[in-house]
N, C-alpha and C positions, 0 to 999 in steps of 0.2 A: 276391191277384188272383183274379178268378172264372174259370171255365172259358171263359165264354163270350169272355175277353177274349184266348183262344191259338185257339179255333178256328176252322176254317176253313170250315164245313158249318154251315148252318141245324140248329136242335137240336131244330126242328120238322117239318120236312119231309125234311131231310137235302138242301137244294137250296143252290148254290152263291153265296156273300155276294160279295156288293159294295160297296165303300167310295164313300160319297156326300157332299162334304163330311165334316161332324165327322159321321154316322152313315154305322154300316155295315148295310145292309140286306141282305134273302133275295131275289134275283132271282126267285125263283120266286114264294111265297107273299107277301112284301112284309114280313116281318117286320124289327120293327127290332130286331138283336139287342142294338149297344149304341150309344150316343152318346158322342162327345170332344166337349167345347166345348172344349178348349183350343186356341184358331187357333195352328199351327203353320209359317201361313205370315211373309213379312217384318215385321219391325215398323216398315216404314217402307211409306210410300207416294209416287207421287209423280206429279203432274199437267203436269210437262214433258216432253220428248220423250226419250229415249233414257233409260239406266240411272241416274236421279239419286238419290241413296239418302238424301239429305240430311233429315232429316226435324224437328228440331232448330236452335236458333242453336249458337253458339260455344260450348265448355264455361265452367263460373265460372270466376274467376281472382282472384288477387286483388293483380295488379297494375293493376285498374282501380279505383275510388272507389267505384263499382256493381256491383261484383263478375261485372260485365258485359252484368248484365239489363236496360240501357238499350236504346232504341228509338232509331233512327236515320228522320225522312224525307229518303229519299233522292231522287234527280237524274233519273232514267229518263223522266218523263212532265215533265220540265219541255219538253222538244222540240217535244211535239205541245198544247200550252197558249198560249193568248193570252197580250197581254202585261199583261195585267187582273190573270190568272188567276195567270200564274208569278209577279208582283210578291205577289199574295194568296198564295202560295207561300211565297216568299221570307219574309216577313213569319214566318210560320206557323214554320219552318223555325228562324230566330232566336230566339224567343220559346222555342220548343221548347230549343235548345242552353241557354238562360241557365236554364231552370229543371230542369236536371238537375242542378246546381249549387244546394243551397240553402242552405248554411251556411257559418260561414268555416273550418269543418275541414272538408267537404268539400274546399274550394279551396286548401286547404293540401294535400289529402291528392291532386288532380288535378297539381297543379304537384310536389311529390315524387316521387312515382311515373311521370311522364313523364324529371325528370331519374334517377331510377332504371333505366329502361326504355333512356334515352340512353347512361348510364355500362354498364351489362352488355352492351351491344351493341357499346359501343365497346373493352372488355376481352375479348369473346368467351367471356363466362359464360357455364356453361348456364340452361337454364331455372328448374331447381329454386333457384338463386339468388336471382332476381329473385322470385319467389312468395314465398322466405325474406324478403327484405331489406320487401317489402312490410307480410310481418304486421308484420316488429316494428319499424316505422313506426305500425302502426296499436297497437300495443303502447306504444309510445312516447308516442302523443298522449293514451291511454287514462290513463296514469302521469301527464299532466300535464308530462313531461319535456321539451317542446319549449317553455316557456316562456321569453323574456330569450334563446332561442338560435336558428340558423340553421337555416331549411329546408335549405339547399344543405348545410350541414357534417351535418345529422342522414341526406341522402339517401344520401352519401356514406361516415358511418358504418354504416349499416344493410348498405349492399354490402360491406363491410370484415366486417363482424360476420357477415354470413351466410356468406363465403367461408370465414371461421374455423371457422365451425360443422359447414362443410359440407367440411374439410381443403382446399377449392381454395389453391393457391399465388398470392397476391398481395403485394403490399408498400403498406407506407403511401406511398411516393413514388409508384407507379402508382394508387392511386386520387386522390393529392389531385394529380397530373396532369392526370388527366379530370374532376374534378370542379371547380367554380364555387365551390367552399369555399377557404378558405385554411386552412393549415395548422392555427393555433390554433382555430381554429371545428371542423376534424374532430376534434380530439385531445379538447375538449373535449365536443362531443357522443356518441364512443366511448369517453369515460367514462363518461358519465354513462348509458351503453347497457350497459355495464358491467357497473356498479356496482349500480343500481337492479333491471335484468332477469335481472341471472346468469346470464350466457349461459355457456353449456356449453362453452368455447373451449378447446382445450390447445392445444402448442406443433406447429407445422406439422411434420411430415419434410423436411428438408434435399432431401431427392434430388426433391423435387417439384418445386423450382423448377429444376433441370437443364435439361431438355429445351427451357426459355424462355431461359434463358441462355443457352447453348450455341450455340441458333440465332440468337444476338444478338452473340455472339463472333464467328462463325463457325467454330467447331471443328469437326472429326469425329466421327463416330460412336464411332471407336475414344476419343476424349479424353472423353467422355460416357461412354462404357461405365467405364473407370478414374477418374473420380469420382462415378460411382455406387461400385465399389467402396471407395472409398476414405471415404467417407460411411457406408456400412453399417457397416466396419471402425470407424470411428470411433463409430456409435453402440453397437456392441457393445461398445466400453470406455469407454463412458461419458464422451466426450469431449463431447459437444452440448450437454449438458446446462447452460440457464442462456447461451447462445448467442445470437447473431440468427441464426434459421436462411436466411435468404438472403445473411448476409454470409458464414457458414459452410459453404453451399452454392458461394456464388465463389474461398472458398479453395481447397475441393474440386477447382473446375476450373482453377482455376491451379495446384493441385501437379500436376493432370494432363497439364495445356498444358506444365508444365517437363519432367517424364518422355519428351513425347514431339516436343517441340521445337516446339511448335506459335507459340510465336514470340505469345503473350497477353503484357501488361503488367500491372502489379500494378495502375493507376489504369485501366483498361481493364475487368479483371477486380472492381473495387471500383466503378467507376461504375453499371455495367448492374443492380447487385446492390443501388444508392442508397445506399453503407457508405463511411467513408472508410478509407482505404488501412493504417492503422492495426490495425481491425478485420479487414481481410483478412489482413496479416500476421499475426496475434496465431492465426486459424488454422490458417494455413499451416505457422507453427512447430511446435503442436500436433501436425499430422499428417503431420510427418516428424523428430516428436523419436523 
């Protein structure tokens, strides 16, 4: 850095500088001592009233088909418009919606990603979810993999698949609940999501799915607290292993519910968790042999 750019006195005259815009000048003499062109004011601008800082659309995304760079005309000046004009509108308006749409994996990949966007909304995933379950949809169709099979079962796999990826605690009875698939159309498109993409998936933690159960029992804090213990305990000796972890999660909270009289049932405790009562028991025995 040059001298000139700490001082504070003209190096000409010794007279007192003034910052002017990006130059700083010699009030006295008029010397420019140095220039910044780097605008350091907002990088937004903005031509309505008050503090609007907006300066951008929406960010990418790629739960849309356009990754969201699409063009909307919009409604605002249909009001003050003849009825000529709004019909010539109108028209403009249509023509506009059908050709954002040009191809039939587009309009596969509009109709997935709306039921995609339905199903995360309706489980209260997060966002990073639905972005996941998106690409690899579009992963999927790139593979050729949606051929001879179900938009709904592959939309519904993709949400499955990115909860796993992403450790969220779901069950296959809770997604094909929400979803428009039936059972054998998800199991077979979450193969073949599988198999094909090698999804990076390991086995969930048990104590994840707690906090949803629990408040689906209705149990206490304190009976939640003691099957999280009792889950840890058990994964420290290696009892999970090889498990359904949500069936192995509601046994957790039924040896808790018995500890502490909470007055659960075993088909009570095995429904909420989708496991039949078999599985719950099996353990139950486990963690309290």
């Amino acid at each position: 850095m040059s001298d000139t750019a700490t001082t504070t006195t003209c190096p000409e005259c010794g007279g007192r500088l003034n910052a002017s815009g990006d130059e700083t000048v010699c009030g006295d003499c008029g010397l420019v001592v140095r220039a910044d062109r780097i605008d350091r004011g907002p990088e937004w601008r903005s031509f309505d009233d008050g503090d609007n800082r907006k300066r951008t659309g929406a960010p990418l995304t790629h739960s849309r088909h356009d990754r969201g760079l699409s063009t909307e005309i919009g409604y605002g000046a249909d009001g003050r418009l003849t009825g000529r004009k709004r019909r010539q509108l109108s028209r403009m308006r249509r023509e506009h919606n059908r050709s954002k749409i040009a191809s039939k994996t587009e309009r596969n990949q509009v109709y997935a990603f709306t039921e995609i966007r339905r199903m995360v909304a309706d489980q209260s995933l997060p966002e990073s979810v639905k972005e996941q379950a998106c690409t690899l949809f579009r992963s999927a169709q790139k593979e050729d993999l949606l051929r001879g099979r179900s938009l709904e079962g592959f939309a519904a796999a993709t949400v499955y698949a990115a909860c796993r990826v992403d450790t969220v605690s779901r069950t296959v009875d809770e997604m094909v609940d929400v979803s428009r698939a039936s059972r054998d159309e998800f199991k077979a498109a979450y193969g073949a999501l599988n198999t094909e993409l090698g999804l990076p998936v390991g086995p969930i933690d048990p104590r994840e799915y707690l906090p949803r159960f629990a408040s689906r029992l209705g149990l206490d804090a304190e009976v939640e607290r003691r099957a999280r213990e009792l889950a840890q305990r058990a994964q420290e000796n290696g009892i999970v292993g090889g498990r359904d972890p949500s069936g192995f999660a509601a046994g957790c909270l039924y040896a808790a519910g018995r500890e502490f009289d909470a007055g659960v049932t075993q088909s009570e405790a095995a429904d909420v968790a989708g496991v039949s009562p078999v599985t719950l028991r099996s353990a139950y025995h486990d963690l309290t042999a």
